[in-house]
C-alpha positions as CSV (number, residue, x, y, z in Angstrom):
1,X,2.6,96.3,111.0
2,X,3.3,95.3,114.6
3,X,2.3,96.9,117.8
4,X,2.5,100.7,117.9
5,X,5.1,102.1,120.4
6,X,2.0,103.1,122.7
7,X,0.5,99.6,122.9
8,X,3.7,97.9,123.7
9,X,4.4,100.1,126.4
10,X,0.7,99.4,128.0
11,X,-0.2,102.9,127.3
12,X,-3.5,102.6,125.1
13,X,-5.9,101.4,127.2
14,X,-5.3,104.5,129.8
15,X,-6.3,107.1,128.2
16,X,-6.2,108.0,124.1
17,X,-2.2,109.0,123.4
18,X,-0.7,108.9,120.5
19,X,-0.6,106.5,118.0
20,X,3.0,106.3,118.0
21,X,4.7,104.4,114.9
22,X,8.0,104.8,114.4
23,X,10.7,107.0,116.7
24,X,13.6,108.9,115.2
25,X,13.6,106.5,112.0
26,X,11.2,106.3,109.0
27,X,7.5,104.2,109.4
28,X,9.1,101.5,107.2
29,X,12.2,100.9,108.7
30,X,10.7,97.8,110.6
31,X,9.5,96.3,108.1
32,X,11.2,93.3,105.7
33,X,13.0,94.3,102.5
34,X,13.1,92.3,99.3
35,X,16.0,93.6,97.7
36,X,14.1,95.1,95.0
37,X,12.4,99.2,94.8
38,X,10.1,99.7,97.4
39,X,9.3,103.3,97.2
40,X,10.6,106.5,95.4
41,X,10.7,110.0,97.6
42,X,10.0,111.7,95.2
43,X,10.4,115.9,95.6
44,X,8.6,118.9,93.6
45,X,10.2,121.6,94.7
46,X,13.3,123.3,96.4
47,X,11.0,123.6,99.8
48,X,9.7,126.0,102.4
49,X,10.5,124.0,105.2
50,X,12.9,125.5,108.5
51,X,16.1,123.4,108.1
52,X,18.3,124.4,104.9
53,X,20.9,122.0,102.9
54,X,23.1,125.1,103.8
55,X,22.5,125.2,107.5
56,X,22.4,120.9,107.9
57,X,19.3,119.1,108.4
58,X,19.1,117.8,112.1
59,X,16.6,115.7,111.6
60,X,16.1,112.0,112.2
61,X,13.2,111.4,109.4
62,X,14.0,115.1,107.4
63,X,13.6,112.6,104.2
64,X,10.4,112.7,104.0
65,X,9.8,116.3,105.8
66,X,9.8,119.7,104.2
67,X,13.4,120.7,104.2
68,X,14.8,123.7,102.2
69,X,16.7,122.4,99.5
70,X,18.8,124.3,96.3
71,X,18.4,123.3,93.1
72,X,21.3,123.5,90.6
73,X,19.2,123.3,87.6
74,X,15.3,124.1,86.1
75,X,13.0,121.6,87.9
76,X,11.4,118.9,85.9
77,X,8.9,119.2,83.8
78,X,5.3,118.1,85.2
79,X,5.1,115.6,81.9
80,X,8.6,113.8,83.6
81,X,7.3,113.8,86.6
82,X,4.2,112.1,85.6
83,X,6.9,109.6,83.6
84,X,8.7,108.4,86.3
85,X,5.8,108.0,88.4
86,X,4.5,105.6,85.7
87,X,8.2,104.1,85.1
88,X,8.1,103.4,89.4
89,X,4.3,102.1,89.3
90,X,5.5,99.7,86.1
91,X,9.0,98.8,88.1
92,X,6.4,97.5,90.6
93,X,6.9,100.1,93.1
94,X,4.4,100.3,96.1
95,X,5.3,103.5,98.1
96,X,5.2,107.4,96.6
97,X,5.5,109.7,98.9
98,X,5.8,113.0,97.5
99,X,7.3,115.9,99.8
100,X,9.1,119.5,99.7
101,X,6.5,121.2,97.3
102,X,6.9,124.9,96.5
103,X,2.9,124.9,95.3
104,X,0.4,123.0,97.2
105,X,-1.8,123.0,94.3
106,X,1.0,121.2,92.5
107,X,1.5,118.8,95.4
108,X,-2.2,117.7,95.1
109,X,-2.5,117.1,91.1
110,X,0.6,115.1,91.6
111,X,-0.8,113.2,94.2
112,X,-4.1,112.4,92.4
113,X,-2.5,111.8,89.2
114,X,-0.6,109.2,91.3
115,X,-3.7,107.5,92.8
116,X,-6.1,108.0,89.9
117,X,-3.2,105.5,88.2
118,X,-3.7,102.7,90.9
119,X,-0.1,103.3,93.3
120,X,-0.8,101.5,95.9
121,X,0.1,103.7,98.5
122,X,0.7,107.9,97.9
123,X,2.0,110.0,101.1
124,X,1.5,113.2,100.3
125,X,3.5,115.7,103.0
126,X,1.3,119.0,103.8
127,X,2.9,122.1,106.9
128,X,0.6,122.6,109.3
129,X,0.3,125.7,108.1
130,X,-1.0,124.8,104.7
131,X,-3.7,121.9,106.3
132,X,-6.5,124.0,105.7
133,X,-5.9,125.2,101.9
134,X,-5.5,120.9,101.2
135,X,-9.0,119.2,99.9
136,X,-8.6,115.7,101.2
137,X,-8.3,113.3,97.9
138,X,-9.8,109.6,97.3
139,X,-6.7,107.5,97.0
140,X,-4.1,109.8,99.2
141,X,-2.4,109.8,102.3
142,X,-1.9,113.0,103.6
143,X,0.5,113.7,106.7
144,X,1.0,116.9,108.5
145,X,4.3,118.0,109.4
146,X,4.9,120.8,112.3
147,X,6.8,120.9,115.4
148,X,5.5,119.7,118.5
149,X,3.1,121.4,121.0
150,X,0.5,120.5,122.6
151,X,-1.6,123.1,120.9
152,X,-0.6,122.0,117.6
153,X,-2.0,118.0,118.0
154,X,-5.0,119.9,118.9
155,X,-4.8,122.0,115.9
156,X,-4.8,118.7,114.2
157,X,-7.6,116.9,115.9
158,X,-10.8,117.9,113.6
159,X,-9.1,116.9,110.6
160,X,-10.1,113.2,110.4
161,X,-8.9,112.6,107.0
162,X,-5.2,113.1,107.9
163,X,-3.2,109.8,107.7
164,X,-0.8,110.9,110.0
165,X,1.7,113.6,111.7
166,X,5.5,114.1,111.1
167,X,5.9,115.8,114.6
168,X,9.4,117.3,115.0
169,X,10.4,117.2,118.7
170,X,13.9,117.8,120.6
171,X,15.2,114.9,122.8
172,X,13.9,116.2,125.9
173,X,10.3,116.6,124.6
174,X,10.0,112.3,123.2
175,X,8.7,111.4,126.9
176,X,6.1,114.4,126.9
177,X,4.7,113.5,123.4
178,X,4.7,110.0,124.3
179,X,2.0,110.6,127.6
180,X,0.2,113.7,125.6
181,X,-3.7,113.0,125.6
182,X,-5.4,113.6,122.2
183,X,-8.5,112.7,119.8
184,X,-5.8,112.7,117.0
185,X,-6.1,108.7,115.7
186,X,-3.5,109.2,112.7
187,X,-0.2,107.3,112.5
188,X,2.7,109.8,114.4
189,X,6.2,109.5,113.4
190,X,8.3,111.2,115.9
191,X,10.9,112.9,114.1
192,X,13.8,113.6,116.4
193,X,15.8,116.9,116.3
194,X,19.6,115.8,116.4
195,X,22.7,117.9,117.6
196,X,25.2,118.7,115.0
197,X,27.4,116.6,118.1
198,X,26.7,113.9,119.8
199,X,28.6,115.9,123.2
200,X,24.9,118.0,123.1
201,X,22.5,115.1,123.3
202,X,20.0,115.2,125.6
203,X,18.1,111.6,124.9
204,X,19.1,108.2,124.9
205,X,20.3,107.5,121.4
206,X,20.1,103.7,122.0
207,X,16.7,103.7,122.4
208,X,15.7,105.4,119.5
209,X,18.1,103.2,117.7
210,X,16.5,100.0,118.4
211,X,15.0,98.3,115.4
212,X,13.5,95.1,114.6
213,X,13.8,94.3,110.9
214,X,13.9,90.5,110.1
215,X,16.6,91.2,107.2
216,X,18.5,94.0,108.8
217,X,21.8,91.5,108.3
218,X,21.4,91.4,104.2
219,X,19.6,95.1,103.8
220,X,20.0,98.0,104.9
221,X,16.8,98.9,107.4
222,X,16.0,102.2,106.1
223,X,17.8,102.6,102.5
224,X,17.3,99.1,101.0
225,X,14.6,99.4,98.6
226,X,14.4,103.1,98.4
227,X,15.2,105.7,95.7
228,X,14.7,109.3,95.8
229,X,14.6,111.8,92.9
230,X,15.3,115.7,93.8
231,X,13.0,118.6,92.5
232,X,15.7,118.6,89.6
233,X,16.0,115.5,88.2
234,X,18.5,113.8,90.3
235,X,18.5,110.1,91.2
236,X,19.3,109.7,95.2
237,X,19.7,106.6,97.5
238,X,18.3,109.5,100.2
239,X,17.1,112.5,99.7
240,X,19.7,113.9,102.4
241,X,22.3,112.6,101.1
242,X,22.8,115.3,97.9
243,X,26.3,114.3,97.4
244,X,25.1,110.7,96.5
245,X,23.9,111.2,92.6
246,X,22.8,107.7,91.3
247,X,21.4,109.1,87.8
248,X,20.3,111.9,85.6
249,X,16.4,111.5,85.8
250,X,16.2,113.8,82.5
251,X,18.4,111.0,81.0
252,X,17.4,107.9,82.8
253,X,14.3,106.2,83.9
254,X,13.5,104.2,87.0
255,X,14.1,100.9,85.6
256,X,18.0,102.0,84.0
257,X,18.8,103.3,88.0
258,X,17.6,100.9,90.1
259,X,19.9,98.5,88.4
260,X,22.9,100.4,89.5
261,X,24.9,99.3,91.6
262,X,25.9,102.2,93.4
263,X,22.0,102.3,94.4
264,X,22.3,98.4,95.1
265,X,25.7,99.3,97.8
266,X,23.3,101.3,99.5
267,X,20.7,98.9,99.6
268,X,23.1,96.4,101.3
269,X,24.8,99.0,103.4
270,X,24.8,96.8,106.6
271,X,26.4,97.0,110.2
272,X,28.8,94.5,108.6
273,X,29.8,96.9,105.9
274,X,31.0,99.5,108.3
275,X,34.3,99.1,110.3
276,X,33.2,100.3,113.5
277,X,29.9,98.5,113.5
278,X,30.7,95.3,112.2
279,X,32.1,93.6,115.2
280,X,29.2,95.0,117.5
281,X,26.8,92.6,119.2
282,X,23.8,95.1,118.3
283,X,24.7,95.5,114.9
284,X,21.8,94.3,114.0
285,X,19.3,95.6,116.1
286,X,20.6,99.5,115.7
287,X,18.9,102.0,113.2
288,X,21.2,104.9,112.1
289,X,20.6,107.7,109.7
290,X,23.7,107.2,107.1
291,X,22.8,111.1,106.2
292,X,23.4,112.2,109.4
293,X,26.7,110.9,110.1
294,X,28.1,112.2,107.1
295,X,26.5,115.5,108.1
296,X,28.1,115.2,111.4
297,X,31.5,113.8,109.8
298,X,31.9,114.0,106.5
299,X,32.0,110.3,106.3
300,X,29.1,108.3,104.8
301,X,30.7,105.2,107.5
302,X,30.9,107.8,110.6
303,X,29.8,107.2,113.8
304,X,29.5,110.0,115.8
305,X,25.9,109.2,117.5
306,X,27.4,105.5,118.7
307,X,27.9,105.5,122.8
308,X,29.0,101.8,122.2
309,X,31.8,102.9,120.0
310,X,35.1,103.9,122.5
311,X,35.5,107.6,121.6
312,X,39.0,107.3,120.5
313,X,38.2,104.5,118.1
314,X,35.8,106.8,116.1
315,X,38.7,109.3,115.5
């Protein structure tokens, strides 16, 4: 991966901040896509996490957080899950990251199940609460989720086996975390808290929308190559975006869904896809969550966090 956010902005050499990844979009959402799976999100539970399905899920990387989710059916079995993580690995998948677990003790055989089978790379998502009940595994990435503080990166610090932080911070709080001193050398991903309008924001959306991904005009930066599979057996393009269902995962494997092509629209859902964006200059260079928009409006294609946009064009 390129420079972090920290050394670009001539921060690291000052004192030890952050190791800032990505902002207000997923780690990989800079990098190239392929057109074929990258990674399957793949959840274990309904989750314990603060922000409901019921309530809306402001958050800017709440795909691979600890959400609260409801399931319509019986979860899957432990033997499926084990399936489709052998179906993705076979499908030559790279990335599992496995989040919004109801047992931790279930998160962790999953997780060394996953590496003991050689995936390449397993995320596994532990609360901050849970960090001390996890026994780091060979093989596993673990990141800690919790919302920012100071106190809580220094929670964090003695645990040198953590891979990184999911640190959920409100708009005002991005410049603070950015300049916070601390021993903590994991990857952070700064997982912006969104308004449920964009009249209530109280950070520069542009910024955190800027994106450098060399085929951002054939793929989508943050969807192409992704799938996601709820606690229930349902096949996702996002695991926010509920209303999406690709596939019955009791019925169908990885290889059957990643051939559909309503997964394959989403792949490809460009700026050029989308009326309001596809005329735009920046098209290409701006990250938005497609989840939520449609949270926001109902509409997969809405723009409601564009200040580019003319405000009577997006109604």
């Amino acid at each position: 991966m390129e420079r972090t956010v920290a050394e670009a902005m001539n921060l690291s050499d000052v004192a030890p901040f952050p190791n800032i990844v990505s902002i207000g979009k997923p780690p990989w959402s800079s990098e190239p896509h392929r057109g074929r799976l990258e990674r399957l999100i793949l959840q274990l539970g309904a989750g314990r996490g603060k922000f409901s399905e019921v309530t809306g899920i402001p958050r800017s990387i709440g795909c691979i957080g600890n959400n609260s989710f409801i399931l319509r059916r019986e979860p899957l079995s432990p033997e499926r899950v084990r399936e489709l993580i052998r179906e993705f690995q076979t499908a030559g998948g790279r990335e599992l990251w496995l989040t919004n677990y109801d047992s931790l003790e279930y998160l962790l055989s999953v997780a060394s199940y996953a590496s003991e089978i050689g995936i390449e790379e397993v995320y596994a998502v532990v609360r901050i609460e849970d960090v001390d009940s996890v026994r780091p595994v060979d093989g596993v990435r673990f990141i800690v989720e919790f919302e920012y503080s100071p106190e809580n990166f220094r929670r964090i610090e003695p645990y040198g086996w953590l891979h990184g932080a999911l640190v959920m911070v409100r708009g005002h709080e991005v410049e603070e975390l950015k300049r916070l001193a601390t021993t903590f050398a994991g990857e952070v991903y700064i997982d912006v808290l969104f308004p449920g309008s964009a009249r209530k924001l109280d950070f520069n959306v542009i910024e955190l929308k800027r994106v450098f991904t060399p085929t951002s005009e054939k793929y989508h930066d943050c969807l192409a190559g992704t799938l996601s599979i709820t606690a229930d057996g349902y096949i996702l393009p996002c695991p926010l975006l509920r209303n999406y269902v690709i596939a019955d995962a009791r019925e169908t494997g990885i290889k059957a869904a990643r051939r559909k092509k309503r997964l394959r629209d989403f792949w490809t859902m460009t700026k050029d896809r989308i009326e309001g964006c596809s005329k735009c200059p920046f098209k290409y260079l701006c990250h938005d969550c497609r989840a939520l928009e449609y949270q926001a409006t109902g509409q997969i294609d809405g723009l409601e966090y564009c200040f580019i946009m003319p405000l009577e064009l997006k109604n």
